[in-house]
PyMOL CGO cylinders between C-alpha atoms (Angstrom):
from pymol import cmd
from pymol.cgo import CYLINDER

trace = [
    CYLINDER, 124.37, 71.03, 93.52, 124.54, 68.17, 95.80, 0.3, 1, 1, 1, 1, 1, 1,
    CYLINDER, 124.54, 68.17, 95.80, 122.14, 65.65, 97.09, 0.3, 1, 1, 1, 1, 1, 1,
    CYLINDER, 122.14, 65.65, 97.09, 121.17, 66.52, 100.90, 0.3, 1, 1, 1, 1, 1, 1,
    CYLINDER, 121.17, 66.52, 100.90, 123.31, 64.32, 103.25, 0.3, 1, 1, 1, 1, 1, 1,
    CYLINDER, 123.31, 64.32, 103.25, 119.62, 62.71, 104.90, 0.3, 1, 1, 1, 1, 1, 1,
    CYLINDER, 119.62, 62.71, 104.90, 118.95, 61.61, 100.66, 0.3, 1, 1, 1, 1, 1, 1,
    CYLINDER, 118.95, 61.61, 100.66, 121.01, 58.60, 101.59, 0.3, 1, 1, 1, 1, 1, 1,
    CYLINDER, 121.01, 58.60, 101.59, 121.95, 59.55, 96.84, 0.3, 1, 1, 1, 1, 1, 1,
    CYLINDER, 121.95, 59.55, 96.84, 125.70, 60.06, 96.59, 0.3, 1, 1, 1, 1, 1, 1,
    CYLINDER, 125.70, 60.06, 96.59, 125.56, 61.99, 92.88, 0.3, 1, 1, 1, 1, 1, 1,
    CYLINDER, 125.56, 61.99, 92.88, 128.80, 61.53, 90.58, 0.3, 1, 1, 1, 1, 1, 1,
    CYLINDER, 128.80, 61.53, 90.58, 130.93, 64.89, 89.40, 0.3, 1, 1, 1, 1, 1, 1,
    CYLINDER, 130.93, 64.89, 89.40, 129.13, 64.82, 86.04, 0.3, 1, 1, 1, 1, 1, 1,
    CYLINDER, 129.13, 64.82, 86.04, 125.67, 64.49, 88.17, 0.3, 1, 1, 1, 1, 1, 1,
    CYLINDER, 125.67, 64.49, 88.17, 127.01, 67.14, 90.30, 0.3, 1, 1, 1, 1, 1, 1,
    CYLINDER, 127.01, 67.14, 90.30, 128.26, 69.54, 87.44, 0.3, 1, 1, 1, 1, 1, 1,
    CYLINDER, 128.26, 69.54, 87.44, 125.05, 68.95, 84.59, 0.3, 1, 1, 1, 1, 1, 1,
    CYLINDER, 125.05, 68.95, 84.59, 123.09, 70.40, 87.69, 0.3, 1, 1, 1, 1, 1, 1,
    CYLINDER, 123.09, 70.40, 87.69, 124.92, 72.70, 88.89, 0.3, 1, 1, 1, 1, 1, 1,
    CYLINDER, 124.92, 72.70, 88.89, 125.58, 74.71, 85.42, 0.3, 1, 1, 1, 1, 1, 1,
    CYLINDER, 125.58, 74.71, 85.42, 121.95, 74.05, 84.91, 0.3, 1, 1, 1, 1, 1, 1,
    CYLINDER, 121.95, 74.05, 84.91, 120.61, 76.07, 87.82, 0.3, 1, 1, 1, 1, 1, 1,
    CYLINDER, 120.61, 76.07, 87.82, 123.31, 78.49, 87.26, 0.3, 1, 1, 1, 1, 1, 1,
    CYLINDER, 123.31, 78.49, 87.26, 122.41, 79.08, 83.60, 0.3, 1, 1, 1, 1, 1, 1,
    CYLINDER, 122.41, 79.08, 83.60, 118.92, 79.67, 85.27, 0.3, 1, 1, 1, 1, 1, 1,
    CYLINDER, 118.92, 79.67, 85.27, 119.61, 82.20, 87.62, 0.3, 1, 1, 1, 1, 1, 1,
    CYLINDER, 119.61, 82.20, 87.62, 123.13, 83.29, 87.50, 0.3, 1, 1, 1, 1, 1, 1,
    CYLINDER, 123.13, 83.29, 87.50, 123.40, 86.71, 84.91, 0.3, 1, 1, 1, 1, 1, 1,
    CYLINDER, 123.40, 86.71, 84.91, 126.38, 86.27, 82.91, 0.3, 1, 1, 1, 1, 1, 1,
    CYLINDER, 126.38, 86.27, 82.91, 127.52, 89.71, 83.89, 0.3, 1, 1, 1, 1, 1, 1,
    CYLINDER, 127.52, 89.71, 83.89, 128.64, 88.09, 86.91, 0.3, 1, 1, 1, 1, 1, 1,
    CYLINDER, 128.64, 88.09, 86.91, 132.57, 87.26, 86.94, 0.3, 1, 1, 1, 1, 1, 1,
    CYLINDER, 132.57, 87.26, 86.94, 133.24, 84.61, 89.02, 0.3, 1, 1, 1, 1, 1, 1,
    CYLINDER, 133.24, 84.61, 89.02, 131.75, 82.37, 91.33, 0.3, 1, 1, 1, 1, 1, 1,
    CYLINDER, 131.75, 82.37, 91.33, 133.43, 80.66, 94.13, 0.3, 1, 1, 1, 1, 1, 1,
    CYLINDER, 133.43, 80.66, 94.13, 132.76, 77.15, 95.33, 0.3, 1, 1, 1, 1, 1, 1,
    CYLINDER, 132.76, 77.15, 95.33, 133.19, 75.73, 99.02, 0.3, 1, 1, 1, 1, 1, 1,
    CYLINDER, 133.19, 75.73, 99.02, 133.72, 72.60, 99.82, 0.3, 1, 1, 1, 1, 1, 1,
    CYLINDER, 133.72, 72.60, 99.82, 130.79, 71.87, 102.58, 0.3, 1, 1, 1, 1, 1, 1,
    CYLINDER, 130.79, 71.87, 102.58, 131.71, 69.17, 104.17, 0.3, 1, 1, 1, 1, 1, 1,
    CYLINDER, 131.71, 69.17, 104.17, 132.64, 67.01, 101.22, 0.3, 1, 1, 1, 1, 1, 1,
    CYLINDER, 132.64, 67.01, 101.22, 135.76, 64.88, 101.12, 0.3, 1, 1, 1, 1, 1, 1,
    CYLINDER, 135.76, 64.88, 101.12, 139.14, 66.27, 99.49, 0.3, 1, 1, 1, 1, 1, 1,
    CYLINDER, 139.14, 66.27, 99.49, 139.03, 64.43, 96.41, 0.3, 1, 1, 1, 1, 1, 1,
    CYLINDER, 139.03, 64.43, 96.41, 135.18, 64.45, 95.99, 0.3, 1, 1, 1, 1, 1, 1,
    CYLINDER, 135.18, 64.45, 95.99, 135.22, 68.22, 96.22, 0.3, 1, 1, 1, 1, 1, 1,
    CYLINDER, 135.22, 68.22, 96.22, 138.19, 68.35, 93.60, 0.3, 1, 1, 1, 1, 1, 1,
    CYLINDER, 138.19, 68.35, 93.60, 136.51, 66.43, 91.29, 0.3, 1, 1, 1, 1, 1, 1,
    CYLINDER, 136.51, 66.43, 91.29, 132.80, 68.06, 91.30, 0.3, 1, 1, 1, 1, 1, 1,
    CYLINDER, 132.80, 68.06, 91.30, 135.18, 71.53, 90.98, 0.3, 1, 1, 1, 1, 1, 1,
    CYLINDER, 135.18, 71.53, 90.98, 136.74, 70.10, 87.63, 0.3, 1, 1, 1, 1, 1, 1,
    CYLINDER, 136.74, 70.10, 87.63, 133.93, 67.98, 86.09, 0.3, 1, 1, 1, 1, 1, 1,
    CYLINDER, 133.93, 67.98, 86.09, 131.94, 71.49, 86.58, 0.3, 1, 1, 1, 1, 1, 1,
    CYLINDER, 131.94, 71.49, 86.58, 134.64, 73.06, 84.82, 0.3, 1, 1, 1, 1, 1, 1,
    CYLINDER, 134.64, 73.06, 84.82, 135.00, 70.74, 82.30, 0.3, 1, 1, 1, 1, 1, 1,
    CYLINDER, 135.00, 70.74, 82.30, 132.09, 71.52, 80.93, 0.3, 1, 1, 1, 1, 1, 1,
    CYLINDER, 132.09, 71.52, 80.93, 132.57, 74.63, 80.37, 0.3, 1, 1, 1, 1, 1, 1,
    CYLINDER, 132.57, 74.63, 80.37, 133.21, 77.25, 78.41, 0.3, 1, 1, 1, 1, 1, 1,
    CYLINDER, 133.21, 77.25, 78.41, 130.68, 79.22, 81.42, 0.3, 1, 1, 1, 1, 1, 1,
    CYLINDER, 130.68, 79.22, 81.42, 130.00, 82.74, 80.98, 0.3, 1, 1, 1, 1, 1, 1,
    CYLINDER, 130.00, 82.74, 80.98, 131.72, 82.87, 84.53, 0.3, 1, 1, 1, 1, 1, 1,
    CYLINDER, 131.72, 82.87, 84.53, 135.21, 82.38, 86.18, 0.3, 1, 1, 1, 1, 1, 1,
    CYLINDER, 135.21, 82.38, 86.18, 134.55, 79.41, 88.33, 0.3, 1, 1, 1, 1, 1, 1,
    CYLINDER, 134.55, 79.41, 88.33, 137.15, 78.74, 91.24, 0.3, 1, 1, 1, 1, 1, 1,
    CYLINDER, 137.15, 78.74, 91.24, 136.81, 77.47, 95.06, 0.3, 1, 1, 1, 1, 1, 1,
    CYLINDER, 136.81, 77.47, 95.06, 137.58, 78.46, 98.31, 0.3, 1, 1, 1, 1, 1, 1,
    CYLINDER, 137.58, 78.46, 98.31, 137.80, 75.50, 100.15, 0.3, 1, 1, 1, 1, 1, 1,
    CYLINDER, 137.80, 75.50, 100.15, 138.91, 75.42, 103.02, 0.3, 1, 1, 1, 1, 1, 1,
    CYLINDER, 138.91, 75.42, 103.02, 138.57, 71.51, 105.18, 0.3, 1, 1, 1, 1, 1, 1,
    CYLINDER, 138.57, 71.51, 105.18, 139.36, 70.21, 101.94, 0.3, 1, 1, 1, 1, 1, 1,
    CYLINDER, 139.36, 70.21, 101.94, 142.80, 72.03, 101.56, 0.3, 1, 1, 1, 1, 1, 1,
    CYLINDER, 142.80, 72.03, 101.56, 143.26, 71.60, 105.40, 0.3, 1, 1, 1, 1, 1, 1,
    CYLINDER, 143.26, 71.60, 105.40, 142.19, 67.79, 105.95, 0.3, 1, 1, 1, 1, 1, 1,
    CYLINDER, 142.19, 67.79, 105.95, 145.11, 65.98, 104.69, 0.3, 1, 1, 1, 1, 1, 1,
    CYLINDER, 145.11, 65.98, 104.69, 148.15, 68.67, 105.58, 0.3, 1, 1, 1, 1, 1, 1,
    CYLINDER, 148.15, 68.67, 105.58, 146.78, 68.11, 109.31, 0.3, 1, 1, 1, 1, 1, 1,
    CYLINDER, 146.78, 68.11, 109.31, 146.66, 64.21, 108.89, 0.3, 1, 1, 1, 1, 1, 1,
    CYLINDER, 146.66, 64.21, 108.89, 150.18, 64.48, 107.60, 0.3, 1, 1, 1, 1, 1, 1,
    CYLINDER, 150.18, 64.48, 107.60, 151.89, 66.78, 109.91, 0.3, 1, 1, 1, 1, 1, 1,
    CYLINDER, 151.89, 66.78, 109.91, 149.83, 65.58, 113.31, 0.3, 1, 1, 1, 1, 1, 1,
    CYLINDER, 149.83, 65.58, 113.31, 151.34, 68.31, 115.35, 0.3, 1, 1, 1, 1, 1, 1,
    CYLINDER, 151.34, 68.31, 115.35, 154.56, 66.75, 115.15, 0.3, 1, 1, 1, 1, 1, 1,
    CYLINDER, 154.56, 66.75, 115.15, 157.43, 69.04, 114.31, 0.3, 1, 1, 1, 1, 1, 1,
    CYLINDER, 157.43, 69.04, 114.31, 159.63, 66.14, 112.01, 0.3, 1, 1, 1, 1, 1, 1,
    CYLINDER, 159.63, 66.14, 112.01, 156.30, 66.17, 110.08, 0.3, 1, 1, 1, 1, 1, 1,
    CYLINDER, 156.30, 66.17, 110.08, 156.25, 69.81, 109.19, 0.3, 1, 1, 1, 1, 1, 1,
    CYLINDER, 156.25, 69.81, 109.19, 157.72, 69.27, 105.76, 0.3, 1, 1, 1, 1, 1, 1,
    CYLINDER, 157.72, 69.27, 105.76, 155.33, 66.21, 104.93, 0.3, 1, 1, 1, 1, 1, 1,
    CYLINDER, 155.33, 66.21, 104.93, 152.38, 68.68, 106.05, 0.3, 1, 1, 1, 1, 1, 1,
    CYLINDER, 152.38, 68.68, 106.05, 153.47, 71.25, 103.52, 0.3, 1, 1, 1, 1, 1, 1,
    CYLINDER, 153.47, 71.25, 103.52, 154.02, 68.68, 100.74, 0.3, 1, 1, 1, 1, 1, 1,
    CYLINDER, 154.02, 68.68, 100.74, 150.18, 67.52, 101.45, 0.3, 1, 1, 1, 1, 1, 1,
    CYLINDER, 150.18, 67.52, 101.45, 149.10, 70.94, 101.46, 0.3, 1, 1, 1, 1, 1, 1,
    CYLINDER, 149.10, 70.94, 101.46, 151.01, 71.70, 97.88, 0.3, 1, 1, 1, 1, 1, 1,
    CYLINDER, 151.01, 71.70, 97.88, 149.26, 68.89, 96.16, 0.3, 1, 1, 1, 1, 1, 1,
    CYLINDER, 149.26, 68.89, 96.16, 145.45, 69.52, 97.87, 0.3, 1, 1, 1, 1, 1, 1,
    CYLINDER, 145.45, 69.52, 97.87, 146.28, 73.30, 96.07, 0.3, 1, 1, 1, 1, 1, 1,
    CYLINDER, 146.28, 73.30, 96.07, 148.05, 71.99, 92.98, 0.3, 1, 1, 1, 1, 1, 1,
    CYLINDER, 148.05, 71.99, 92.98, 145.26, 69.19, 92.26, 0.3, 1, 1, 1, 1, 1, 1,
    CYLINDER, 145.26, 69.19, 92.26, 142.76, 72.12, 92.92, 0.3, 1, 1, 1, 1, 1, 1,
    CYLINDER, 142.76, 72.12, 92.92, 144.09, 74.45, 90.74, 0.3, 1, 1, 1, 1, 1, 1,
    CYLINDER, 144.09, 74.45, 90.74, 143.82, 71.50, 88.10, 0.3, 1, 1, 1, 1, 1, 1,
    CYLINDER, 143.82, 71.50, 88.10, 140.51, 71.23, 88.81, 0.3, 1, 1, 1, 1, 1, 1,
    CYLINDER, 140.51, 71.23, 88.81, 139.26, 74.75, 88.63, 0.3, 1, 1, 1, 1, 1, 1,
    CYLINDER, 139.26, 74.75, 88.63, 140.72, 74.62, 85.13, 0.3, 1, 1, 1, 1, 1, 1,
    CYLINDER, 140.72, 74.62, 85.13, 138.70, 71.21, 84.60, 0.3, 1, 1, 1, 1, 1, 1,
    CYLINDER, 138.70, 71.21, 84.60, 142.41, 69.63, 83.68, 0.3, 1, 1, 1, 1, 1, 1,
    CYLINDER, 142.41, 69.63, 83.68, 142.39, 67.73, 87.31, 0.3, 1, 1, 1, 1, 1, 1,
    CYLINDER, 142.39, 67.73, 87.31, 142.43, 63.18, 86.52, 0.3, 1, 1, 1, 1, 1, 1,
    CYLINDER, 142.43, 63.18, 86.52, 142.05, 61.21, 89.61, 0.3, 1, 1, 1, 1, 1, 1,
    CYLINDER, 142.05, 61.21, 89.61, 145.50, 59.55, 88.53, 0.3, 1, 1, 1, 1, 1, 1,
    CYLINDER, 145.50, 59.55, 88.53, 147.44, 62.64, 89.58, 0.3, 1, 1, 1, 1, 1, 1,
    CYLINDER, 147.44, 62.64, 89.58, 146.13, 61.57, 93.07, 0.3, 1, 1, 1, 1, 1, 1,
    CYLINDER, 146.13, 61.57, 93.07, 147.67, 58.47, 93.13, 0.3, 1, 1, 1, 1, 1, 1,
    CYLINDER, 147.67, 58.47, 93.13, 150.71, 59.68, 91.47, 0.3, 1, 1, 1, 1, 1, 1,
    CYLINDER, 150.71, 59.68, 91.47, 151.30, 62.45, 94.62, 0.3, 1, 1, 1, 1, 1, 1,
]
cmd.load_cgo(trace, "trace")
């Protein structure tokens, strides 16, 4: 659960997560198995780390995952530019956005692993 982009309130991941669960807990029947998060328009790293500090949470009654897919895409396509001798630094971009993502949908992502990439 986000604030609404006009709110001018930028919420943290634990903000982001305590709300989220909430409202799920609320309306979501366990028997459901997984839900699946989208990024909407948030920024790479912001999206990975509301995705883990959701998960982090946990243990939820659901599988919680995301299929995101500007914030996968954003920083491959910064990297490569459409510029064959930057094919490989595309795909290297695109490895981490999954790897850290992965991380995060098992709430084990750290914003150091971004800086370490």
């Amino acid at each position: 659960v986000l604030a609404g982009r006009k709110s001018g309130k930028v919420s943290s991941p634990e903000e982001v997560a305590e709300k989220t669960i909430k409202l799920f807990r609320e309306t979501v029947p366990a028997a459901v198995p997984g839900i699946a998060f989208l990024s909407g328009g948030q920024e790479d790293e912001e999206a990975t780390a509301n995705l883990n500090a959701i998960n982090a949470i946990g243990p939820h009654p659901w599988k919680l995952t995301f299929s995101y897919g500007r914030a996968l895409q954003a920083a491959p396509q910064k990297a490569w530019s459409g510029k064959a001798s930057n094919v490989a630094a595309g795909q290297a971009a695109f490895t981490h956005r999954a790897h850290m993502n992965h991380l995060a949908a098992l709430g084990k992502w750290k914003a150091s692993l971004e800086q370490a990439a």
